[in-house]
Residue, then its C-alpha position, 0 to 999 in steps of 0.5 A: x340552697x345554690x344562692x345560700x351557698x353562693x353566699x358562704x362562698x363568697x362572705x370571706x371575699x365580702x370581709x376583705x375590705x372591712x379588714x383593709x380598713x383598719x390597716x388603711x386607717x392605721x397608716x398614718x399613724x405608722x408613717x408617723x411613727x416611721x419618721x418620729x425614729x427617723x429624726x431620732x436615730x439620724x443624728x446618732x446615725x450622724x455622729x457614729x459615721x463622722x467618727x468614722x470617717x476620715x478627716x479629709x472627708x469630715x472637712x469636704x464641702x460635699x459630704x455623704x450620705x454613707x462614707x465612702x471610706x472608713x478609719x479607726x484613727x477618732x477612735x485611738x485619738x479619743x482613747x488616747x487623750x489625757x485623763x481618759x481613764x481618769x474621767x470615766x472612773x469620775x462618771x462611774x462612782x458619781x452617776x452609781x453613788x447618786x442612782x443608788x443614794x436616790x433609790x434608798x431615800x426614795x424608796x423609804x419615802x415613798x413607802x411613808x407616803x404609800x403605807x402610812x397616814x401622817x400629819x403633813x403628808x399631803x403637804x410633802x407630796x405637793x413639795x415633792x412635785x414642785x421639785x420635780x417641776x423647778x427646773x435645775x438651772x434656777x438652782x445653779x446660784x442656791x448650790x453654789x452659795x450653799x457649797x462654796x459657804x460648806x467648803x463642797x466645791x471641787x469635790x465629787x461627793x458635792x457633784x454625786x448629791x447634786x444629782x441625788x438632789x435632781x433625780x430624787x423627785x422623780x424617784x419619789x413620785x414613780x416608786x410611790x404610784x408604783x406602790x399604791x398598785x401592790x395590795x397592802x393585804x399581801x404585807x399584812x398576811x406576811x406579818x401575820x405569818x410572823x413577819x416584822x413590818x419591814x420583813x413584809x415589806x422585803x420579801x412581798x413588796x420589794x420584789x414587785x418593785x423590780x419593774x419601778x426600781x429598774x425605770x427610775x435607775x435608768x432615769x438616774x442613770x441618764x440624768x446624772x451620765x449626761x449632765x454638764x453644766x453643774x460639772x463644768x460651770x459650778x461645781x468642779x473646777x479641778x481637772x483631775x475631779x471632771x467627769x465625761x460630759x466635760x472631757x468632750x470638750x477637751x477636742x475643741x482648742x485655739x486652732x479649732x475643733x477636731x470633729x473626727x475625735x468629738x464624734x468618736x468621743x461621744x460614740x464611747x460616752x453614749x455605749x454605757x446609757x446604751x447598755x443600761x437601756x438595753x438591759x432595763x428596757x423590758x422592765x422600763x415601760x411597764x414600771x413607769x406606765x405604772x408608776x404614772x396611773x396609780x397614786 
């Protein structure tokens, strides 16, 4: 009996190193993890504190780490620069045209492909990943064959459906595998109840699609704030129909470039992604881990 009972004693000690082992095992994996973020934040890291700093410590020889004094004067410069206003309206209207214009086609063409069985819907499936695979450069000479003959070019609307163009497939891929995880059961009780096709699908489906709809919006969002070669190199020409991306090389002139107003500049750009991340990041993983296994 004392030697049964020695043994119950002592069996929690036993199992300490069986549960040290798992944690040894997963060290790796979080020091991983650890340096992945450090690489990742460090330039942003970078950016906030050179904006912050004073010039004469932006142009020292021997930089810090932590600055050792702090200013607002990259701030009011970059608030103060001429069309300030004017290119964030610009980066407003374009980015939300083109989320909201590729949420509307993608919805309904993902809902064609996901509910109904039609002549040549594996075929546009196959189209919708090619376009999502092309890269965007080898479209810069077709866009602009195609606005310069419309007459499109300096315009925004022709920037806001560029980006549609872009995000669009992606859009289309996730909303569709998204979809294919909601029971078409639950639509066809609804339209039993009296409901029409597109009622079901309103008050059944479209609320489940929350997670999808917030993950691609954060995708358009991004895509089309961030852009800057179409802005820039195609299709605006027009200072007054510029967008953000280009304002920030408004600090870079014959004399140089003022890294202080950059940093600061690019801080501020970064705030609306930031924000929109931060209010869709709950529903961000789950939509597109969904959106990606089904289908």
């Amino acid at each position: 009996m004392s030697t049964v009972r020695g043994d119950s004693v002592r069996a929690p000690r036993g199992r300490a190193p069986h549960l040290r082992a798992p944690r040894l095992r997963r060290l790796p994996l979080h020091a991983g993890a650890a340096l992945t973020v450090l690489v990742c934040l460090f330039p942003v890291y970078w950016m906030i504190t050179t904006a912050l700093k004073p010039s004469r410590d932006i142009q020292s020889s021997d930089p810090h780490l932590v600055p050792h004094s702090w200013t607002l004067e990259h701030f009011r410069t970059a608030v103060n620069a001429p069309g300030f206003a004017q290119f964030w309206r610009n980066s407003l209207l374009v980015t939300a045209g083109a989320v909201l214009l590729s949420l509307l086609v993608a919805l309904a063409a993902a809902y064609a492909v996901a509910r109904m069985r039609w002549r040549g819907r594996r075929p546009f499936v196959l189209a919708v990943f090619i376009a999502q695979m092309a890269p965007w450069e080898s479209l810069i000479i077709p866009v602009y064959i195609i606005a310069r003959d419309t007459g499109m070019l300096d315009r925004l609307l022709t920037l806001t459906l560029v980006y549609f163009m872009v995000t669009l497939p992606f859009t289309v891929i996730v909303l569709r595998g998204f979809l294919a995880t909601i029971p078409p059961e639950l639509e066809e009780a609804a339209q039993v109840d009296g409901c029409t096709r597109l009622g079901a699908f309103r008050r059944v489906a479209l609320p489940l699609l929350a997670p999808g709809l917030m993950a691609t919006s954060l995708f358009g969002f991004i895509t089309a704030w961030n852009e800057f070669a179409y802005a820039n190199f195609l299709i605006i020409k027009n200072q007054d129909q510029r967008t953000l991306p280009v304002w920030l090389s408004s600090f870079q002139n014959t004399f140089g470039t003022d890294w202080g107003a950059t940093m600061a500049a690019s801080t501020l750009f970064a705030l609306p992604a930031l924000a929109v991340f931060l209010l869709l990041q709950r529903h961000v993983t789950s939509g597109l881990a969904t959106g990606a296994v089904k289908g």
